[in-house]
N, C-alpha and C positions, 0 to 999 in steps of 0.2 A: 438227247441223252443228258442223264444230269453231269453237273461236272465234278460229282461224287465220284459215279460209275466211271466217265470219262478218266479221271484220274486212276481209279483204281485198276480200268483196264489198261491206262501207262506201264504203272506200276508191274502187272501182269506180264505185261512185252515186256519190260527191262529187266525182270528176272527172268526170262526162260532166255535172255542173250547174256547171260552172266557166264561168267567164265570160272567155272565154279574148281577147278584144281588147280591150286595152290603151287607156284614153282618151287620148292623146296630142292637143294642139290646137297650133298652129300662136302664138299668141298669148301662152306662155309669158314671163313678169318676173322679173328681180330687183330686191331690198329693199336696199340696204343698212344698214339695219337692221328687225329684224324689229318691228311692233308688236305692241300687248298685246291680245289678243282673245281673249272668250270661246269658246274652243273643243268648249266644254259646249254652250253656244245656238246653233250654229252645225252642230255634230252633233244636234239636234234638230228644228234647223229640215228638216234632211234627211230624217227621220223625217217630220215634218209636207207635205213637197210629193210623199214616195212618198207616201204612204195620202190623200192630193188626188187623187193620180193614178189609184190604185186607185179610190177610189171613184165617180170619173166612169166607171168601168168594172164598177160595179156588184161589186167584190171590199169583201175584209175588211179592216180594215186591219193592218196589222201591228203587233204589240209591241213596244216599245224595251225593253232587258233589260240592266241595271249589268254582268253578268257576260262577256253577247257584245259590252257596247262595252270591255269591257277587251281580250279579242281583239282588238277591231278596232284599239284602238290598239296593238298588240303586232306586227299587220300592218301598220298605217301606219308605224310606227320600221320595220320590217322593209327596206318599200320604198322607203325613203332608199338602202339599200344597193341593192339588188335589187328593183328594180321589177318583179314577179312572181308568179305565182300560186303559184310554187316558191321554199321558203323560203331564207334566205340559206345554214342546213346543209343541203339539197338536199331538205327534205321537202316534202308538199302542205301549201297553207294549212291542212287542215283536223286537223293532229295537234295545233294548238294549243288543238283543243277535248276541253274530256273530257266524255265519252258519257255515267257516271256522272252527272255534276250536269246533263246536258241530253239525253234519250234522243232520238236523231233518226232522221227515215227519210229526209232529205235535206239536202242543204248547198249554199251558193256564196258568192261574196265579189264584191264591185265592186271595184277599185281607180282612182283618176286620181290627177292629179297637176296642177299647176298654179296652178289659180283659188286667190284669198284668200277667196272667198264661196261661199255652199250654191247658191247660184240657179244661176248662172256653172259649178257643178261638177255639178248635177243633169243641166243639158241638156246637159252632155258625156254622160252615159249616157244619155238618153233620143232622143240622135242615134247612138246606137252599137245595131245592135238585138239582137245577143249580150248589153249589158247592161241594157237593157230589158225584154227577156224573163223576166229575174232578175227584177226589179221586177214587173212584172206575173204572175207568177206566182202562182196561185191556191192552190198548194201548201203555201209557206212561213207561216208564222203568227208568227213573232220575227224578230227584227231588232236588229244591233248598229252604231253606225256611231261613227266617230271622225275626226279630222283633227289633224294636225300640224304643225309647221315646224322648219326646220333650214337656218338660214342658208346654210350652207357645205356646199350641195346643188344639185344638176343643176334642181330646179323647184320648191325652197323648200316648197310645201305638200303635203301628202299625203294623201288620203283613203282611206275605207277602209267599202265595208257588208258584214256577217256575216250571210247569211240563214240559217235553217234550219227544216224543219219537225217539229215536234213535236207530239202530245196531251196532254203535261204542260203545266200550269200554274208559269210560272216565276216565280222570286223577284222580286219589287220589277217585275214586268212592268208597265209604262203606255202609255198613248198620249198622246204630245206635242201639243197643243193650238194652235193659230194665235190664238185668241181663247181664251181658259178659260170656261165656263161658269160662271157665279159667282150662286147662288141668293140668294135675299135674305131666305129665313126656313125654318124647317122645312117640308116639301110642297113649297118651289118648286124641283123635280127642274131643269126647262128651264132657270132662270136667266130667267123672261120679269116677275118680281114678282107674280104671280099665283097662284094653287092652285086647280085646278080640274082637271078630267077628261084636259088634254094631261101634267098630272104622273100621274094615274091611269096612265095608257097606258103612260107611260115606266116608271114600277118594273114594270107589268106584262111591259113586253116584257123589261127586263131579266131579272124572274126566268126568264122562258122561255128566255132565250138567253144560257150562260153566258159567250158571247164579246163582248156589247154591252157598251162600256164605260162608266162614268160614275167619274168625277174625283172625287178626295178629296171636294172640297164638292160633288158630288152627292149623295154616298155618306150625306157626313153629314146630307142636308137629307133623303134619301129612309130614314133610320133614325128613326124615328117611338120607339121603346124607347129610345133612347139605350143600345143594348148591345152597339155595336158587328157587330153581321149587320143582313143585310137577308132578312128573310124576306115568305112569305106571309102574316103578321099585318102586316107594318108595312102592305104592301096595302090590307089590312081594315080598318086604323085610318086608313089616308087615303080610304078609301071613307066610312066612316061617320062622316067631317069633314067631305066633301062633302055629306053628306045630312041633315049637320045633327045627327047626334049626340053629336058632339062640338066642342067652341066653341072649345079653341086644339091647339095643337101645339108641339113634342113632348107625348105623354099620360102621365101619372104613373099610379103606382098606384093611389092613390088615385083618380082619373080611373075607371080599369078597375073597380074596384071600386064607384063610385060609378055608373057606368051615363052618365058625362059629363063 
């Protein structure tokens, strides 16, 4: 296939996932002057009530990705101008993405407008069921989202989610937390202050499932070597904590070598 065709069939899938009704609410403000708000936390929190939503539906959740929320704020400035899934020079949302650093077999974008807050801008799509569908979408596996403001505009904030689906592993991918799990010693994976067989389970099901995620400080509570991976020995060295062969954690060499 040439990479004419090849593109333009892209091109073809990213429009028939487009999310083509507009959140428009009837309840729109202005600021006269804008305040200071984390716009970071706030594009998170969006991340964190879609994969709430997914998972009460038994999905995955999605990845938050530094690179697709740069898009998304490039489409949020966008829709100041042109609130549109067609960009302000007349192209699709989706040439602001390059294939090269994110190979995709699908694409869409949310956009609203309005609301100061993620709650407030969520259930504008989650009553809209074109963008819904995006959301629950079983398909996508990243996710980039952003928001903006601009005073001397039609609806002051702008929001903006990037979905796509890929089988690449992307850079700096995570999943934004409501609560963070925060362990309290090496072994304790759950964050519950204990070490016992429910942390056993948890590195196990992780190594099984390259998609289960666990947070920086799981990560580092469930690396038993301090060497930065997590394999099937770190497994083995929390197995044989639990059984009592070995009395603390993280295990030194000497440890390994010693038989405890």
């Amino acid at each position: 296939m040439s990479k004419l065709k090849k593109y333009s069939r892209r091109i073809l899938s990213a429009a028939a996932a487009f999310i083509v009704t507009i959140c428009f609410t009837s309840g729109f403000f202005s600021r006269a002057n804008g305040e200071t708000k984390d716009f970071k936390a706030m594009a998170e929190e969006i991340v964190v009530l879609v994969n709430e939503a997914r998972a009460e539906e038994g999905l995955k959740p999605l990845y938050m990705v530094p690179y697709l929320c740069d898009l998304a704020h490039i489409r949020a400035r966008e829709c100041i101008s042109t609130f549109s899934h067609t960009r302000p020079n007349g192209e699709l949302f989706i040439t602001t993405l390059d294939d090269s650093l994110v190979p995709y077999s699908k694409a869409a974008e949310n956009i609203a407008a309005g609301s100061d807050n993620a709650e407030a801008t969520f259930e504008q799509w989650r009553n809209s069921p074109k963008h819904w569908a995006a959301i629950m979408n079983p398909e996508y596996t990243h996710i980039g989202v952003a928001v903006t403001y601009e005073q001397n505009s039609d609806y002051k904030y702008y929001w903006e989610q990037f979905f796509v689906a890929t089988s690449k592993k992307l850079d700096d991918q995570t999943i934004p937390e409501r609560y963070k799990t925060v362990p309290a010693s090496s072994g304790d994976i759950n964050g519950d202050a204990d070490i016992d067989t429910f942390d056993l389970i948890a590195i196990n099901r992780y190594l099984a499932d390259d998609t289960l995620f666990l947070n920086d400080l799981q990560m580092q509570s469930a690396d038993m070597f301090k060497d930065g991976v997590i394999t099937s020995a770190d497994a083995m060295v929390l197995r044989k904590y639990l059984l009592g062969d070995y009395k603390t954690l993280p295990v030194t060499m000497d440890m390994l070598m010693g038989g405890g």
